[in-house]
NUDRENFI-501110 format. One line per 4 residues: number of its first residue (from 1); their letters; for each residue x, y, z of N, C-alpha, C. Coordinates in steps of 0.1 Angstrom, whole numbers, plus 5000, padded with zeros to 4 digits. Layout:
N
NUM	a	X:Y:Z:X:Y:Z:X:Y:Z | ...
***
This chain:
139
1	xxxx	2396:3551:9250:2406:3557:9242:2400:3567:9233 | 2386:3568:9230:2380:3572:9219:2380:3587:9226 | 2375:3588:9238:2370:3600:9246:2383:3609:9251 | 2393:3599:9246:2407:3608:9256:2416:3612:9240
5	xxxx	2409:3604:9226:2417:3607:9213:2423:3623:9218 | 2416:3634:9218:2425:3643:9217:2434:3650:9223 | 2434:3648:9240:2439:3646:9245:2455:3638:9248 | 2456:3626:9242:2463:3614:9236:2474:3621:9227
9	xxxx	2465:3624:9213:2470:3632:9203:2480:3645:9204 | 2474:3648:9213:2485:3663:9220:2495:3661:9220 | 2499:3650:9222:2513:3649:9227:2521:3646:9214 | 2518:3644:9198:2523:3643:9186:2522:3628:9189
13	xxxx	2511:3619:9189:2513:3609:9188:2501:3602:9178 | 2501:3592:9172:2492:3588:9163:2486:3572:9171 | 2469:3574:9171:2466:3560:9173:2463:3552:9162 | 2462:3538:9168:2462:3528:9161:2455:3519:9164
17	xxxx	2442:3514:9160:2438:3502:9175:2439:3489:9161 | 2446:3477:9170:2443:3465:9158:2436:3453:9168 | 2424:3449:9160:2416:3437:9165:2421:3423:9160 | 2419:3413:9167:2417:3402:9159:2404:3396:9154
21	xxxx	2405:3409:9141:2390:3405:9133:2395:3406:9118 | 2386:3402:9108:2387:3410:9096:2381:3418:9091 | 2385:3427:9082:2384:3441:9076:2372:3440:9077 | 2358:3427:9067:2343:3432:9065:2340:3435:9081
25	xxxx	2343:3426:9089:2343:3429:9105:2344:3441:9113 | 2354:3443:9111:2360:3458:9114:2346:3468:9110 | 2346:3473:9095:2340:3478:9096:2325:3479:9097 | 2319:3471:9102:2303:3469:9109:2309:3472:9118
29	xxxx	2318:3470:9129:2317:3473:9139:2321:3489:9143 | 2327:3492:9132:2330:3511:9131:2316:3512:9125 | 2305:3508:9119:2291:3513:9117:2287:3511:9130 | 2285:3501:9136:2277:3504:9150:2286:3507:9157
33	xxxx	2296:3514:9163:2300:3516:9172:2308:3528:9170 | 2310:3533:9159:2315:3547:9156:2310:3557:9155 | 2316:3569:9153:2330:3566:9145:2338:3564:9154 | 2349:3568:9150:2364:3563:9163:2374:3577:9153
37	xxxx	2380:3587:9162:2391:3594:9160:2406:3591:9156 | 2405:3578:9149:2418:3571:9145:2415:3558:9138 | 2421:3550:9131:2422:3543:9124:2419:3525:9136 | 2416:3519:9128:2411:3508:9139:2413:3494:9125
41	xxxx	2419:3489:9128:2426:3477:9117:2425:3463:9122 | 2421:3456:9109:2415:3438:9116:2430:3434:9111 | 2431:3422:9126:2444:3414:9123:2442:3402:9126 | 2429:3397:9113:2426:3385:9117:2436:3372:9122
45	xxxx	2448:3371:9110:2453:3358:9116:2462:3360:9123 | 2462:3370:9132:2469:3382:9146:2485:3375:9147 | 2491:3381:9135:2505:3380:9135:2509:3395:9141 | 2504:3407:9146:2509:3417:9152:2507:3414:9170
49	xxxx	2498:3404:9172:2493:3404:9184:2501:3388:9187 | 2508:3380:9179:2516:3372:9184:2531:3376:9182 | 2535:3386:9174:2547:3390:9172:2557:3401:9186 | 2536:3407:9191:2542:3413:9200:2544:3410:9211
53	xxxx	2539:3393:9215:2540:3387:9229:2527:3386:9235 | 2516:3388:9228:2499:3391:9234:2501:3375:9240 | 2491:3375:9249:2488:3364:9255:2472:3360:9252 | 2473:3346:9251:2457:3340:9244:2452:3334:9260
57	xxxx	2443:3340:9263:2435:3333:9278:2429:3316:9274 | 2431:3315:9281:2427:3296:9282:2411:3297:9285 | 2408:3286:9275:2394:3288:9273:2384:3283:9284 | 2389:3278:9294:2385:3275:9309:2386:3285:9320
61	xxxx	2392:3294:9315:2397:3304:9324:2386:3318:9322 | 2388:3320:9310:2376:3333:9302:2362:3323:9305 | 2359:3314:9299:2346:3310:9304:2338:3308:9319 | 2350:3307:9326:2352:3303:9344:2346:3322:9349
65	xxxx	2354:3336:9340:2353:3345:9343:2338:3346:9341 | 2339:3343:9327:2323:3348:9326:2311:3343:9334 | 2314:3330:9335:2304:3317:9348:2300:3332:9360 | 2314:3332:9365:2314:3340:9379:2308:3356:9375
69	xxxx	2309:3362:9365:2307:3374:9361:2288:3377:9360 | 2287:3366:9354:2275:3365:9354:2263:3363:9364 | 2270:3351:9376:2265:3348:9386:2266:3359:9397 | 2273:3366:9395:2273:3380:9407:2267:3390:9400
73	xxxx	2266:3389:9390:2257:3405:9385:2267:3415:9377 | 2279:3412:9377:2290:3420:9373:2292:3423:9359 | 2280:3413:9351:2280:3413:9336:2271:3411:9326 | 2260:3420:9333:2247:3423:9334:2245:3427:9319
77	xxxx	2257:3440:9316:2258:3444:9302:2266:3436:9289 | 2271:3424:9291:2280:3416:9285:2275:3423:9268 | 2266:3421:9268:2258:3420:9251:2249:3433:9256 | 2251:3436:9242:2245:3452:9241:2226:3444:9240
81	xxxx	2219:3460:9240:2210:3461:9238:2200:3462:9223 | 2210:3469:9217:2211:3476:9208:2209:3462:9194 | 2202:3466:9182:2203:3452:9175:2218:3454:9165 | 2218:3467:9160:2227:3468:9153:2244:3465:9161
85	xxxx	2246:3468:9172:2255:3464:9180:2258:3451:9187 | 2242:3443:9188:2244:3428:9192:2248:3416:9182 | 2242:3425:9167:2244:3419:9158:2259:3413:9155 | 2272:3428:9155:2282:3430:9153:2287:3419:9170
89	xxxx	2287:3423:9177:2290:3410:9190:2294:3397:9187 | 2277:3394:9182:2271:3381:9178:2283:3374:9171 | 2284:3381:9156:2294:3376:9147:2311:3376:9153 | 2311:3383:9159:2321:3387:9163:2328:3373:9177
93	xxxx	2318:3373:9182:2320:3361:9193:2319:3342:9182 | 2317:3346:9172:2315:3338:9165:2327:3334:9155 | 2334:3344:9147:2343:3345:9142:2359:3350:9147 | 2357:3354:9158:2372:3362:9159:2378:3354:9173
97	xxxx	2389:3355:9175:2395:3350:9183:2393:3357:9197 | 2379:3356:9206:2375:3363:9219:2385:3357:9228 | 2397:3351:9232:2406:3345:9240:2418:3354:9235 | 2417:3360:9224:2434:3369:9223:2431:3383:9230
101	xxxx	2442:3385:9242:2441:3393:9253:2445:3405:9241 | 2440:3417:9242:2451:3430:9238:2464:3435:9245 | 2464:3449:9248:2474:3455:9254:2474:3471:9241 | 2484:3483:9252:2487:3489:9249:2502:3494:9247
105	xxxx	2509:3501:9239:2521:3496:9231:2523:3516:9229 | 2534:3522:9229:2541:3534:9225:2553:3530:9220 | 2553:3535:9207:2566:3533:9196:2573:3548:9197 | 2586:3548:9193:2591:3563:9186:2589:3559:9170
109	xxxx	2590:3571:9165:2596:3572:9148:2598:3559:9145 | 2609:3554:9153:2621:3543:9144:2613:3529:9140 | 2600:3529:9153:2599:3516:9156:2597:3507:9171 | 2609:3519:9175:2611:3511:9188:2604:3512:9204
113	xxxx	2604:3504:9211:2593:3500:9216:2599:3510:9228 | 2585:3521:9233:2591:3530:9247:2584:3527:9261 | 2572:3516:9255:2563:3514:9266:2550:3507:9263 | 2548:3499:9270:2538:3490:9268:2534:3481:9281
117	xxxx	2514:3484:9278:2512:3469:9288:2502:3458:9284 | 2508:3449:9284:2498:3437:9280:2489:3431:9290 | 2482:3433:9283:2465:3423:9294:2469:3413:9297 | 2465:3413:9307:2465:3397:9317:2450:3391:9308
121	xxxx	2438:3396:9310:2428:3398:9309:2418:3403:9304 | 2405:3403:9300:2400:3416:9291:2394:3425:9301 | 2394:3425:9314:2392:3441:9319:2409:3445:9322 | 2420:3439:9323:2434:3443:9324:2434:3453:9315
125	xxxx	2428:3463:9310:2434:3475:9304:2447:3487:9310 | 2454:3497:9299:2462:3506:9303:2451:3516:9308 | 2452:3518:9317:2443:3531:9317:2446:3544:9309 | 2436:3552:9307:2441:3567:9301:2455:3574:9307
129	xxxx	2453:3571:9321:2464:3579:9329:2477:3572:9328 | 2479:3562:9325:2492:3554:9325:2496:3557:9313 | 2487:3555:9301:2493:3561:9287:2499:3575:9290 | 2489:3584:9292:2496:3599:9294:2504:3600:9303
133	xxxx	2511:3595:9310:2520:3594:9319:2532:3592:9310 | 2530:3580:9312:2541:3572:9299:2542:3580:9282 | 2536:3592:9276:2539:3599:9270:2546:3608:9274 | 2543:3618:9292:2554:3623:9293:2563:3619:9296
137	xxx	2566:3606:9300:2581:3604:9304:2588:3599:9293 | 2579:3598:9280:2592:3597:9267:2588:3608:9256 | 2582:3620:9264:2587:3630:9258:2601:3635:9249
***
């Protein structure tokens, strides 16, 4: 999202990314990992991410992925290299709820909901192209 912000933005739209983390969180992780072209907000006790239908993966299921992820080679990179960034992980796998899926979400003005898709999963992302798509068709 970071690399497509202005791109994204073209189209008179504003981002928003919200984690289920808290604010001191948040921002270690905008120190190692920023900056970011938009605002990025902790929602630790994730009443935006249960209000909007997110789904929490079952903790045999994410653990099952990572089992298999790991045993093929597929998650080689799981954990950064980096200390300042393993550090922010570390806590982060520690404190925050790693089973609440995200998703991506387009509002108008009012509120109202023009498009959205929620993760099955944590590689289940919107791609870039489905967002900009889904911008022009609620042009």
């Amino acid at each position: 999202m970071r690399e497509s912000a202005d791109e994204i933005t073209s189209h008179h739209v504003q981002i928003i990314a919200i984690t289920p983390a808290t604010g001191s969180l948040v921002g270690k992780y905008i120190e190692a990992y920023g900056p970011y072209p938009f605002q990025v907000l902790g929602d630790p006790n994730q009443h935006a991410f249960e209000g909007l239908g997110h789904k929490v993966m079952p903790k045999w299921k994410l653990l099952g992925m990572a089992g298999i992820g790991f045993l093929t080679g597929k998650m080689k990179d799981f954990k950064p290299k980096e200390a300042d960034k393993l550090a922010v992980v570390n806590e982060s796998m520690k404190t925050s709820d790693i089973y609440q899926q995200g998703g991506t979400w387009l509002f108008d003005r009012k509120g109202n909901v023009l498009w959205k898709h929620i993760d099955e999963t944590p590689g289940d992302h919107a791609t870039i192209a489905q967002v900009l798509q889904a911008l022009k068709k609620n042009a």
